[in-house]
VOMAR-177178 format. One record per residue (C-alpha): residue number from 1; chain; x, y, z; residue in one letter. Coordinates in pm, whole numbers. Example, Ala and Ser with C-alpha at 12.3 -4.5 7.8 and 13.67 -1.06 7.14 Angstrom:
// residues 2
[1; 'A'; [1230; -450; 780]; 'A']
[2; 'A'; [1367; -106; 714]; 'S']
//
This chain:
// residues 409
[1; 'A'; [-4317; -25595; -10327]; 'X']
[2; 'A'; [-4687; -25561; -10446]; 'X']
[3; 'A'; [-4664; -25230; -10600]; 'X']
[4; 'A'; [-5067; -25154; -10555]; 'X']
[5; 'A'; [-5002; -25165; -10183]; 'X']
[6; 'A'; [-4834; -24854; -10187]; 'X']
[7; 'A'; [-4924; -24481; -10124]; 'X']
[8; 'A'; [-4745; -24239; -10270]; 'X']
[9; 'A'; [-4551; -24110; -9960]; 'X']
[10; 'A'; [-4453; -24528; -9905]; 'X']
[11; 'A'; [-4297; -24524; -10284]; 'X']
[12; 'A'; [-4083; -24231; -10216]; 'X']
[13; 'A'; [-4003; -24387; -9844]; 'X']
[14; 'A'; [-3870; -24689; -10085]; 'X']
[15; 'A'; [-3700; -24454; -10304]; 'X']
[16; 'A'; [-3493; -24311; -10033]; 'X']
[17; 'A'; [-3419; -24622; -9911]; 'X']
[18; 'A'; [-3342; -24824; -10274]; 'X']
[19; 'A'; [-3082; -24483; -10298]; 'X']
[20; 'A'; [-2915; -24582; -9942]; 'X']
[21; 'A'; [-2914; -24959; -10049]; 'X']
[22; 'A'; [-2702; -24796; -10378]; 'X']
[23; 'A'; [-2470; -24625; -10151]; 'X']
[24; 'A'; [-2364; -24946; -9973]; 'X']
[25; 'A'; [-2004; -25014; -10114]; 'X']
[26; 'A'; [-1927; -25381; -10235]; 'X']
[27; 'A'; [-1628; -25397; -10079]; 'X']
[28; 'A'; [-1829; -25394; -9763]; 'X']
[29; 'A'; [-2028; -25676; -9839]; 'X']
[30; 'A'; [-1711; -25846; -9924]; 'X']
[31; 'A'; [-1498; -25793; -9642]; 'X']
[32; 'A'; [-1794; -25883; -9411]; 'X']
[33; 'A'; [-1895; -26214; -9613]; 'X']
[34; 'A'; [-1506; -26290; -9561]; 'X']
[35; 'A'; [-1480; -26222; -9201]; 'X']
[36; 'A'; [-1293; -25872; -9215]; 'X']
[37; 'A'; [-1513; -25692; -9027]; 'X']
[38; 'A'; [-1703; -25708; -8736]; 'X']
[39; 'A'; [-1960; -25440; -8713]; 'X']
[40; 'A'; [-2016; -25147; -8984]; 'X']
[41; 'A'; [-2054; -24842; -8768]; 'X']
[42; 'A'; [-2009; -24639; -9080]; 'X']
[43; 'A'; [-2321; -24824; -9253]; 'X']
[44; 'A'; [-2495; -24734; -8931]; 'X']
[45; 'A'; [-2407; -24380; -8979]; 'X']
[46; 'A'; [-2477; -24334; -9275]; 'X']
[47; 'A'; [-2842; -24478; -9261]; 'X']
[48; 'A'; [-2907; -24217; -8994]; 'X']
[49; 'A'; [-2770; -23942; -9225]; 'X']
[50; 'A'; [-3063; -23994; -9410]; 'X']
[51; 'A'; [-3310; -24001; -9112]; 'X']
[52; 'A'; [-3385; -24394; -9220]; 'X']
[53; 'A'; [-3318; -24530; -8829]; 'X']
[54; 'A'; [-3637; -24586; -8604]; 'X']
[55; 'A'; [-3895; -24474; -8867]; 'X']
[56; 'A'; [-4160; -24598; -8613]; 'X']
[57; 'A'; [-4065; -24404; -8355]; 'X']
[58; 'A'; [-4195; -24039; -8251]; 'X']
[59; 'A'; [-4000; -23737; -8412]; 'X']
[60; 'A'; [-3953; -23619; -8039]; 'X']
[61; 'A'; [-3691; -23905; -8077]; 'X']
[62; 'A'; [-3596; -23818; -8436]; 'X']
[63; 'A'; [-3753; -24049; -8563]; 'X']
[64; 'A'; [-4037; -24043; -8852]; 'X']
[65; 'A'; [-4375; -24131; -8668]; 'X']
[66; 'A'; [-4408; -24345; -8940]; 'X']
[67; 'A'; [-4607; -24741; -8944]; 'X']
[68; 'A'; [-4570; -25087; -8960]; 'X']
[69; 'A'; [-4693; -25076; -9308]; 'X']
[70; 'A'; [-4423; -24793; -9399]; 'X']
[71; 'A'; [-4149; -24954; -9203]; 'X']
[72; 'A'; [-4156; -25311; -9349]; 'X']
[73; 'A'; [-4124; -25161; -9704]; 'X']
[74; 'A'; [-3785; -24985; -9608]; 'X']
[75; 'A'; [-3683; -25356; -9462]; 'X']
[76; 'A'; [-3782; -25559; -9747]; 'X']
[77; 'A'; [-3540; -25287; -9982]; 'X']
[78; 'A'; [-3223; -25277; -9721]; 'X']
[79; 'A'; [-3263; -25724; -9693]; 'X']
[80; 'A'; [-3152; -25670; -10063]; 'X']
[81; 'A'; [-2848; -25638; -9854]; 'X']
[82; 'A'; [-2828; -25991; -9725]; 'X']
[83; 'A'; [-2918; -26073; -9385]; 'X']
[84; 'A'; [-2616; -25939; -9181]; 'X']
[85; 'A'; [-2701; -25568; -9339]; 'X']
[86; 'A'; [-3064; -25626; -9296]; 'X']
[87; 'A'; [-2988; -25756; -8915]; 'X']
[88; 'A'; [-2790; -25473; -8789]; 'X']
[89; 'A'; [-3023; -25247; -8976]; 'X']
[90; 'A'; [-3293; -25393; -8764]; 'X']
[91; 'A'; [-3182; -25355; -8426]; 'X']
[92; 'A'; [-3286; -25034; -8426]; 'X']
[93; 'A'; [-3610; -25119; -8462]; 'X']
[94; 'A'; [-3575; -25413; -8218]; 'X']
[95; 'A'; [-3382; -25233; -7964]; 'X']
[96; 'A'; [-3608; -24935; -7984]; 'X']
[97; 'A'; [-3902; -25092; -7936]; 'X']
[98; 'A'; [-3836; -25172; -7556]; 'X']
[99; 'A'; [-3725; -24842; -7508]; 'X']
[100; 'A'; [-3976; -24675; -7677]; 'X']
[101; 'A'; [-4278; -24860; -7517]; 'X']
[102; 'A'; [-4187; -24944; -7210]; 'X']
[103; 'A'; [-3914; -24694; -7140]; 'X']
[104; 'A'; [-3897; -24376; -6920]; 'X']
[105; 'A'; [-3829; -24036; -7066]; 'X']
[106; 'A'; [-3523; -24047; -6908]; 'X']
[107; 'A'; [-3419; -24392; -7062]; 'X']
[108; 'A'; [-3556; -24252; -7419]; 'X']
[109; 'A'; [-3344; -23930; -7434]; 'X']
[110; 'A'; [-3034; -24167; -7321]; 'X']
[111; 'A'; [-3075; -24403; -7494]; 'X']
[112; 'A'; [-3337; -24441; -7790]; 'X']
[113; 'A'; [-3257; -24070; -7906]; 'X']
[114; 'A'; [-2835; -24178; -8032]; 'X']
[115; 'A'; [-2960; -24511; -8107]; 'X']
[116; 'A'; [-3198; -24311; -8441]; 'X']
[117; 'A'; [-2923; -24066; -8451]; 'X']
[118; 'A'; [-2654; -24368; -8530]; 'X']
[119; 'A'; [-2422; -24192; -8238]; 'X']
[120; 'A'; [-2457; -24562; -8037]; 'X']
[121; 'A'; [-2521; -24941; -8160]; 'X']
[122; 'A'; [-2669; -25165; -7973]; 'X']
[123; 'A'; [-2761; -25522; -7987]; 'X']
[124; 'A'; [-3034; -25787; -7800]; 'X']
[125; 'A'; [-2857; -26055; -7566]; 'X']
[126; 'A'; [-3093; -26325; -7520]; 'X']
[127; 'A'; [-3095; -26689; -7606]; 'X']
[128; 'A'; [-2816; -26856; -7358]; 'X']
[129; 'A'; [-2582; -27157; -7381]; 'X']
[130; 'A'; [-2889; -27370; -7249]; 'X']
[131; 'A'; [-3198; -27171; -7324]; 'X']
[132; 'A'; [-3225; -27205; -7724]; 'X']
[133; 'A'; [-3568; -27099; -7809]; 'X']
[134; 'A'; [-3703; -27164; -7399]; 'X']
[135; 'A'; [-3658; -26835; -7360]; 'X']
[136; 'A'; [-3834; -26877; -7005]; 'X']
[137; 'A'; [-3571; -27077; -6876]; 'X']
[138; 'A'; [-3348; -26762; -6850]; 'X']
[139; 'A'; [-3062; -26858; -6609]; 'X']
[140; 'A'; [-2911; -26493; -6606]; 'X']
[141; 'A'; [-2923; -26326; -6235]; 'X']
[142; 'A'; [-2978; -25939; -6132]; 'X']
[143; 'A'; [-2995; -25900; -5796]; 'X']
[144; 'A'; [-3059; -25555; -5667]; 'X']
[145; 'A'; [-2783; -25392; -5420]; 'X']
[146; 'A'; [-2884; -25055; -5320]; 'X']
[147; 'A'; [-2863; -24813; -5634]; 'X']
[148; 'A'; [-2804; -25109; -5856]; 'X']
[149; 'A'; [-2826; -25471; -5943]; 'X']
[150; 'A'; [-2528; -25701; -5986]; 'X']
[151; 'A'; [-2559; -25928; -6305]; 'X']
[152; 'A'; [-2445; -26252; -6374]; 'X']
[153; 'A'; [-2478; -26466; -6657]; 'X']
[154; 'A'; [-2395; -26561; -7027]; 'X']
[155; 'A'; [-2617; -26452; -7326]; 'X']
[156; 'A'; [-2496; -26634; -7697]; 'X']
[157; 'A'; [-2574; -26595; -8075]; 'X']
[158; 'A'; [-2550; -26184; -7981]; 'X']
[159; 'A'; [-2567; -26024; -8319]; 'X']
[160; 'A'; [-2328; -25723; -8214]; 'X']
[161; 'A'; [-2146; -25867; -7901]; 'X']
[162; 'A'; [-1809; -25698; -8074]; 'X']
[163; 'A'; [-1935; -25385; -8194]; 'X']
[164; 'A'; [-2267; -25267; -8001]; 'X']
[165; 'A'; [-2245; -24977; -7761]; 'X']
[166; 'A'; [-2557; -25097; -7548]; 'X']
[167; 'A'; [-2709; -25423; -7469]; 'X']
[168; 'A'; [-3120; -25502; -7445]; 'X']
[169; 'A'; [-3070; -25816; -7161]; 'X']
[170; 'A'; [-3292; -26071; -6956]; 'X']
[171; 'A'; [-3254; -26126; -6624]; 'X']
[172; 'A'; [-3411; -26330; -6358]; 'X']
[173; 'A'; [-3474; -26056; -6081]; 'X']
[174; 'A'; [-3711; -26317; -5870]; 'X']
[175; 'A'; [-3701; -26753; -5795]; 'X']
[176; 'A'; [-4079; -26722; -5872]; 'X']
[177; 'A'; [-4252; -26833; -6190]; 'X']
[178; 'A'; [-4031; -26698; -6468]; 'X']
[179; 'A'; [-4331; -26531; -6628]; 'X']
[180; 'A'; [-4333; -26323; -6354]; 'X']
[181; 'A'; [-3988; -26298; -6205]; 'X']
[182; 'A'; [-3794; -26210; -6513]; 'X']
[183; 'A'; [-3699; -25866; -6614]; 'X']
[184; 'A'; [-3542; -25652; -6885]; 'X']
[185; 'A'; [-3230; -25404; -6838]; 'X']
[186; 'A'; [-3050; -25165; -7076]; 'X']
[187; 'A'; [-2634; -25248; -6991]; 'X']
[188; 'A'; [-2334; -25011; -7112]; 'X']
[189; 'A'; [-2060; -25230; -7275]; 'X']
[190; 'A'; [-1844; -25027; -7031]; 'X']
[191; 'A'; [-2052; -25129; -6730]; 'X']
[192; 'A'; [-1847; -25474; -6757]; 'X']
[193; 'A'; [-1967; -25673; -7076]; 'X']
[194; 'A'; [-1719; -25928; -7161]; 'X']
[195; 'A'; [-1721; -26137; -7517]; 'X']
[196; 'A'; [-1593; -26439; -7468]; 'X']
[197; 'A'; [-1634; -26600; -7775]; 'X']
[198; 'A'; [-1675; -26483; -8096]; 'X']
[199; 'A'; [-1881; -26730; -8350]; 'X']
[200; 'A'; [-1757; -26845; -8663]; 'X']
[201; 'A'; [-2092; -26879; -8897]; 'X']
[202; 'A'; [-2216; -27054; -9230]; 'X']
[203; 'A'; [-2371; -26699; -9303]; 'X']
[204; 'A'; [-2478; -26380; -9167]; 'X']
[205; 'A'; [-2130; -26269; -9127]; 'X']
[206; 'A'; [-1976; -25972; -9020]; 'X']
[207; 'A'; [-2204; -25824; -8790]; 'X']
[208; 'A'; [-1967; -25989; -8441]; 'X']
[209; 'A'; [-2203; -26258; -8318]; 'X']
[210; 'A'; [-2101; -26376; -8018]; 'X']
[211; 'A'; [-2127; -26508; -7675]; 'X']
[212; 'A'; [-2124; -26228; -7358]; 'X']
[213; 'A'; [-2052; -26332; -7029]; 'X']
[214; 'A'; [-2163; -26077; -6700]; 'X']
[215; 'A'; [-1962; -26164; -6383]; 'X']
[216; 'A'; [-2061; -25942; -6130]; 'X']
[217; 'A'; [-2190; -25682; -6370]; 'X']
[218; 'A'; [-2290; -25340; -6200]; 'X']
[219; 'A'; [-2636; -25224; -6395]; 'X']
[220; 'A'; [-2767; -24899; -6229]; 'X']
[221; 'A'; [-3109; -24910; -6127]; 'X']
[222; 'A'; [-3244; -24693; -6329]; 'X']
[223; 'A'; [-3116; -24903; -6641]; 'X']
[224; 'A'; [-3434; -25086; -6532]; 'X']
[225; 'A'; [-3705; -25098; -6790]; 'X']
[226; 'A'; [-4075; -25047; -6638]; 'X']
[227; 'A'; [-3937; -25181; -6286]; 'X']
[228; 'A'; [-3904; -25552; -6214]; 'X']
[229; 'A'; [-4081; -25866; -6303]; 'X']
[230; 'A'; [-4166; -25710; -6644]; 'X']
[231; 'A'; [-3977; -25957; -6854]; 'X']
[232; 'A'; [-4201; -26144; -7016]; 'X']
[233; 'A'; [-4451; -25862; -7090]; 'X']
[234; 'A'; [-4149; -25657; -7298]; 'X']
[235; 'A'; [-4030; -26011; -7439]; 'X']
[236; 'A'; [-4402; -26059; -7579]; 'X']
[237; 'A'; [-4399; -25701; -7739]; 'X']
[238; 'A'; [-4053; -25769; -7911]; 'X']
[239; 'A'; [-4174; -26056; -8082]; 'X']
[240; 'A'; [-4345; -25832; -8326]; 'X']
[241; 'A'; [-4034; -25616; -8411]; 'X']
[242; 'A'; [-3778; -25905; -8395]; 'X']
[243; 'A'; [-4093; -26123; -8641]; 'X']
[244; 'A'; [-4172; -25846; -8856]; 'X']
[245; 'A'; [-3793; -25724; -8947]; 'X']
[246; 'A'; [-3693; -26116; -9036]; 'X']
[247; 'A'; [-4001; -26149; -9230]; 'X']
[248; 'A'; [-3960; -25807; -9435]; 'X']
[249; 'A'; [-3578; -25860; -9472]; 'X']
[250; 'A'; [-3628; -26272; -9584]; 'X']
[251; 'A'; [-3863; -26038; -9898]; 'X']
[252; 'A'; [-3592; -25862; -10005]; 'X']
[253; 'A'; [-3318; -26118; -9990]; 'X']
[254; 'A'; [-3545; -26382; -10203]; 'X']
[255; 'A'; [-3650; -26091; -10461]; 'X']
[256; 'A'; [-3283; -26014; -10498]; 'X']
[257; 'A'; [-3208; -26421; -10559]; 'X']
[258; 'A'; [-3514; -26441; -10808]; 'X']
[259; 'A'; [-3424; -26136; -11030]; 'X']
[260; 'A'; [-3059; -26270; -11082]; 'X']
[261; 'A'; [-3203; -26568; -11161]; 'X']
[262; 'A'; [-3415; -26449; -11377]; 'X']
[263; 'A'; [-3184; -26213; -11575]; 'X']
[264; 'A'; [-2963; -26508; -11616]; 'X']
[265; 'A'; [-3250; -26744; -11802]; 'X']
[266; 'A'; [-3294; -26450; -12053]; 'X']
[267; 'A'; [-2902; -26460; -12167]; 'X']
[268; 'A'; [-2814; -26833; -12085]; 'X']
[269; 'A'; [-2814; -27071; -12387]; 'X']
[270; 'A'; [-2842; -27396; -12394]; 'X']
[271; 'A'; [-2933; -27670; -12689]; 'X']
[272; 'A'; [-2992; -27356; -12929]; 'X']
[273; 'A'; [-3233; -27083; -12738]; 'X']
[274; 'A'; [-3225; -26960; -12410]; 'X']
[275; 'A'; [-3276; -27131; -12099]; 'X']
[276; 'A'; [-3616; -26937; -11949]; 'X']
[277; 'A'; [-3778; -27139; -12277]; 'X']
[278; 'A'; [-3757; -27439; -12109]; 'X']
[279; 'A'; [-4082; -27551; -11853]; 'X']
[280; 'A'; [-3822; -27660; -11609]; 'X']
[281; 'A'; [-3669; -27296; -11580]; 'X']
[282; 'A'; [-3959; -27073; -11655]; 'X']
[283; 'A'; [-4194; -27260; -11396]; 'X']
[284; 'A'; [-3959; -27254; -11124]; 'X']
[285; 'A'; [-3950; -26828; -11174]; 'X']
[286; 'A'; [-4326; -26880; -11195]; 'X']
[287; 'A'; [-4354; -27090; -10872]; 'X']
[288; 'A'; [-4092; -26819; -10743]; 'X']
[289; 'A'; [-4265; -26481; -10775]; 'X']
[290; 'A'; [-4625; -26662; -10731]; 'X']
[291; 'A'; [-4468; -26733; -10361]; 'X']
[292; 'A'; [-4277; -26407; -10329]; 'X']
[293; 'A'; [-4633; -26231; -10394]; 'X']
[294; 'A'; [-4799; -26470; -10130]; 'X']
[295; 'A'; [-4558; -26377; -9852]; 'X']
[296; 'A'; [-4551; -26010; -9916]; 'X']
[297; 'A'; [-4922; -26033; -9886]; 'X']
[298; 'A'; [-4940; -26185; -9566]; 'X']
[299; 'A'; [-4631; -25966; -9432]; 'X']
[300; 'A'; [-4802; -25664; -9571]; 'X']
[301; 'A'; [-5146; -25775; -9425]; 'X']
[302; 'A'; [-4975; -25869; -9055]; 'X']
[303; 'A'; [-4830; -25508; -9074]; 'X']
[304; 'A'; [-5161; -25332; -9093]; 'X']
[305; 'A'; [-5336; -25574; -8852]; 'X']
[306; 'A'; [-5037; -25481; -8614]; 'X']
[307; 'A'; [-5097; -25071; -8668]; 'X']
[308; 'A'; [-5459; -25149; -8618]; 'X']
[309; 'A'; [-5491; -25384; -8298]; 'X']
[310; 'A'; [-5136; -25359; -8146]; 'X']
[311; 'A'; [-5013; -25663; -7986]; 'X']
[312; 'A'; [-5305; -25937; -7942]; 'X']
[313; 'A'; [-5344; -26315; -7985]; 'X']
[314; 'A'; [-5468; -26231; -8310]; 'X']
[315; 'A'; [-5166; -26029; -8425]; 'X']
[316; 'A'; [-4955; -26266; -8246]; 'X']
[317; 'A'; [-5075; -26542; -8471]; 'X']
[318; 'A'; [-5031; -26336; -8816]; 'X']
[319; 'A'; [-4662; -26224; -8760]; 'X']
[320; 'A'; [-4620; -26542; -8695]; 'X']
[321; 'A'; [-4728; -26680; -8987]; 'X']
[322; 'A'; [-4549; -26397; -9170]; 'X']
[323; 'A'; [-4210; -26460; -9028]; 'X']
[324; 'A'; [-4251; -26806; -9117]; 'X']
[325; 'A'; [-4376; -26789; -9456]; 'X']
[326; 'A'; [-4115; -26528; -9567]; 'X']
[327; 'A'; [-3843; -26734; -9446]; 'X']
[328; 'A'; [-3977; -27072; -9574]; 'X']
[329; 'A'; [-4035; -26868; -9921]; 'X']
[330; 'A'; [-3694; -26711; -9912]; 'X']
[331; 'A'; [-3494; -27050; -9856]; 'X']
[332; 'A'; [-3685; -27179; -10112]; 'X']
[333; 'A'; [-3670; -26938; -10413]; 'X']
[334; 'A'; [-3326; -26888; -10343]; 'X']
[335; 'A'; [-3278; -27284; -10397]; 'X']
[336; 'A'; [-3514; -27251; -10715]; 'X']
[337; 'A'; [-3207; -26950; -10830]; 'X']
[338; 'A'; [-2948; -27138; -10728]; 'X']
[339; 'A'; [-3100; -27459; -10967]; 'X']
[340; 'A'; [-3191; -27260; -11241]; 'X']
[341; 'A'; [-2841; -27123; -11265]; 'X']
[342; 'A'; [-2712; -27462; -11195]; 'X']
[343; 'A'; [-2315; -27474; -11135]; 'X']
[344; 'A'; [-2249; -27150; -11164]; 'X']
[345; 'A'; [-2489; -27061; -10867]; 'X']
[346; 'A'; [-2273; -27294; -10675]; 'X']
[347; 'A'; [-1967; -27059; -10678]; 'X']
[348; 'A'; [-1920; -26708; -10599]; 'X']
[349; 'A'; [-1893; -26580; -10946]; 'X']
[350; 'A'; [-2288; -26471; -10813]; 'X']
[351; 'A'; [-2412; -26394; -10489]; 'X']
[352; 'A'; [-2645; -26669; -10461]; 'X']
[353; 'A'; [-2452; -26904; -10284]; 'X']
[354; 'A'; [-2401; -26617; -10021]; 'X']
[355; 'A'; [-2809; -26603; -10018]; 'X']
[356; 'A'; [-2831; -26941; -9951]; 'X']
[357; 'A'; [-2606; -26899; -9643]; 'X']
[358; 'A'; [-2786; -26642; -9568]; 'X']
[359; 'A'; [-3148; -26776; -9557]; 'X']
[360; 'A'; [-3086; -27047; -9411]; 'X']
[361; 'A'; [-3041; -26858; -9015]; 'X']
[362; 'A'; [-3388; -26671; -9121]; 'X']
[363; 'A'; [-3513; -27061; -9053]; 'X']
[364; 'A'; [-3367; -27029; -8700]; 'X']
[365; 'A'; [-3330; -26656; -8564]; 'X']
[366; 'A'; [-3570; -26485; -8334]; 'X']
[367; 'A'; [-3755; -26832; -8303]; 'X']
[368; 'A'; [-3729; -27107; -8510]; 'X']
[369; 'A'; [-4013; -27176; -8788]; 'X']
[370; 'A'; [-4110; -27446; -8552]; 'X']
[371; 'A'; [-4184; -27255; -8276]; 'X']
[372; 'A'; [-4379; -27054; -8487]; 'X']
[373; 'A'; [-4599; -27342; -8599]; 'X']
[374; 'A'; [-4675; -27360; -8240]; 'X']
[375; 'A'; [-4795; -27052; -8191]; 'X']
[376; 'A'; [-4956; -27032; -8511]; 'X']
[377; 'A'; [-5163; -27344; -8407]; 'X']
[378; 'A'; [-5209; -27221; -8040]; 'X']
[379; 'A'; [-5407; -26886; -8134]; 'X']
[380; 'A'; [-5601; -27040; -8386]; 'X']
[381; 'A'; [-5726; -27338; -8219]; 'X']
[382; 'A'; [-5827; -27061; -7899]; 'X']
[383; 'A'; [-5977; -26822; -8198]; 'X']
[384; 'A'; [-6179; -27085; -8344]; 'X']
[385; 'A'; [-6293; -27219; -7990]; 'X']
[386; 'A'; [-6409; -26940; -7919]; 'X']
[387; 'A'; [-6638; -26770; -8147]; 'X']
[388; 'A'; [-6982; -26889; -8248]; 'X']
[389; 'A'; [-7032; -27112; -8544]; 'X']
[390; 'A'; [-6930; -26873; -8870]; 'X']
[391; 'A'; [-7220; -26723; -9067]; 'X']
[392; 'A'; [-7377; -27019; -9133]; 'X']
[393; 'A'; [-7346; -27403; -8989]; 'X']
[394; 'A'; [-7140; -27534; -9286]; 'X']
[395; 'A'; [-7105; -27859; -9046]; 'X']
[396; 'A'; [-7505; -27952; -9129]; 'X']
[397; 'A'; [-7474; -27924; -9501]; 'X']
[398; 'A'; [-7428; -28311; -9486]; 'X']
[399; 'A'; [-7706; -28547; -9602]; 'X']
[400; 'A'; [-7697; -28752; -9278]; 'X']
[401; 'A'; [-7614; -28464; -9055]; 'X']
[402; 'A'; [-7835; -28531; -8778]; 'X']
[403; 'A'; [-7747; -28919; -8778]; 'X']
[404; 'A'; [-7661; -29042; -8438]; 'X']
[405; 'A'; [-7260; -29113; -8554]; 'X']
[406; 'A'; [-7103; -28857; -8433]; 'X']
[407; 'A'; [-6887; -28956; -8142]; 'X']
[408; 'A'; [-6561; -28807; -8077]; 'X']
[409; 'A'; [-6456; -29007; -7788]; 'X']
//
């Protein structure tokens, strides 16, 4: 974290959330790494005791009314965690953000309100068996019977199939264009959510990913949110919570690799002095917090552009970037820590190895890196396209400028 970014309210924000991040017993992180729990409703809890659920979200809600700008500094401090922690941390924030900008009043106080209080979980079904990253090729039904629609369909990779209370799901609602014909629902587990399948992963454990299957599902109509055909317009608006939270966390979790790593080149010895003396050690921590600084820059700079212009092609195209560039700088530094420690990284005497797990579904989640690149490229080119040549024609400071060889076709 670039420490002159920070106002004094945003250090003690950090403070109270480096003091939760103390809290968090090992033994938790243990038994989840192993596959002995399935969701940590108690972690939940206690993250709500201290009023650090929703921060974004309006008091009315109980939550803190904070920013983008404060919010991503509580993230990058709870991804310390590892990403399971950091996931289920985020869901709040991911969750919330349909309900709190597209929801009804009604919805809010039913839903939003116990998800800051930590009184329900909830989770996001919505990549299926077939879909990967098209998310437009949704295949899940609702089809509206009097007071309420009857779902069917499977949803998989559901961080907090076993263990959520309430589900954020995408439906088709229409045959039309999917852009227009999908549309977004808020389902009790107890309305008729089966898991079928829970997933055995490399990392990111312990949160109950699975796969959910709705056969004839009964989803009152007022679990709507902002009536039908709105699909894609809330799916576009939860790329910048689901973006921002994996960039923020991806901070933390590569800090966390690079200090151990660190620490361990002061102490380790190795042909008579220790091991940060040597250029192969001490410039892979330099390459390492040179592109930890970077990525905190551009997540840091993404936040405020998000607080400032809300959800446009611009913003689009900088959480982008910042969800890829965190990730890609995570995976990386934590490979730099786990080859500066050499074999010992390799076991479980540290946490690295866990890290590495770990960072490598950052790569992946809430649209892969590739998909990113896509988008990145996308806004850009229409950007650039768009706007007059910059301050000055750089393109004529050529000798032969205004020689007849310019043919581009």
């Amino acid at each position: 974290m670039i420490e002159a970014f920070l106002t004094e309210p945003q250090k003690v924000l950090r403070d109270e959330v480096r003091d939760f991040v103390k809290w968090v017993p090992r033994q938790l992180l243990l038994d989840m790494d192993s596959d002995n729990v399935t969701y940590p409703r108690e972690y939940i809890a206690e993250a709500a005791r201290r009023t650090l659920l929703g921060l974004r979200f309006d008091d009315t809600y109980d939550g803190r009314g904070l920013q983008w700008q404060d919010e991503i500094i509580a993230l990058e401090e709870v991804g310390i965690l590892g990403a399971s922690l950091a996931c289920l941390y985020s869901l709040v924030s991911i969750v919330g953000e349909a309900l709190h900008v597209f929801g009804s009043e009604q919805q809010k106080q039913a839903y939003l309100k116990p998800l800051i209080r930590g009184e329900t979980c909830c989770a996001e079904a919505l990549t299926e068996p077939r879909g990967g990253s098209d998310f437009f090729g949704t295949t899940t039904e609702a089809v509206r019977e009097g007071d309420h629609y009857i779902l069917n369909g499977q949803k998989r990779f559901v961080v907090g199939a076993e263990g959520a209370d309430i589900f954020l799901v995408y439906a088709r609602t229409g045959t039309g264009d999917p852009r227009t014909s999908l549309s977004t629902f808020i389902v009790e587990r107890d309305m008729g959510v089966k898991v079928e399948y829970l997933y055995g992963i490399m990392g990111t454990r312990g949160g109950g990913a699975g796969r959910l299957v709705f056969k004839d599902t009964e989803v009152p109509a007022e679990n709507i949110l902002c009536g039908e055909g709105k699909g894609s317009e809330i799916f576009y608006q939860m790329m910048i919570p689901e973006r921002m939270t994996s960039a923020a966390g991806a901070l933390g979790l590569a800090r966390a690799a690079l200090e151990i790593a660190a620490r361990y080149s002061d102490r380790r010895k190795a042909f008579g002095q220790t091991i940060r003396k040597f250029e192969g050690v001490s410039f892979k921590v330099a390459d390492s917090i040179t592109m930890l600084d970077a990525a905190s820059g551009l997540v840091h700079g993404a936040a405020v552009a998000v607080d400032r212009y809300g959800g446009t092609g611009y913003t689009r195209r900088l959480v982008s970037e910042a969800k890829k560039c965190a990730t890609d700088t995570a995976w990386e530094i934590v490979n730099h820590a786990m080859q500066i420690m050499g074999g010992i990284g390799y076991t479980n005497v540290y946490p690295i190895e866990r890290m590495l797990r770990d960072a490598r579904l950052m790569m992946i989640w809430t649209g892969t890196n590739e998909v990113m690149n896509l988008i990145i490229q996308h806004e850009y080119y229409r950007e650039v396209l768009s706007l007059p040549e910059a301050v000055r024609n750089v393109e004529m400071d050529a000798m032969e400028a205004n020689a007849n060889e310019k043919i581009y076709e």
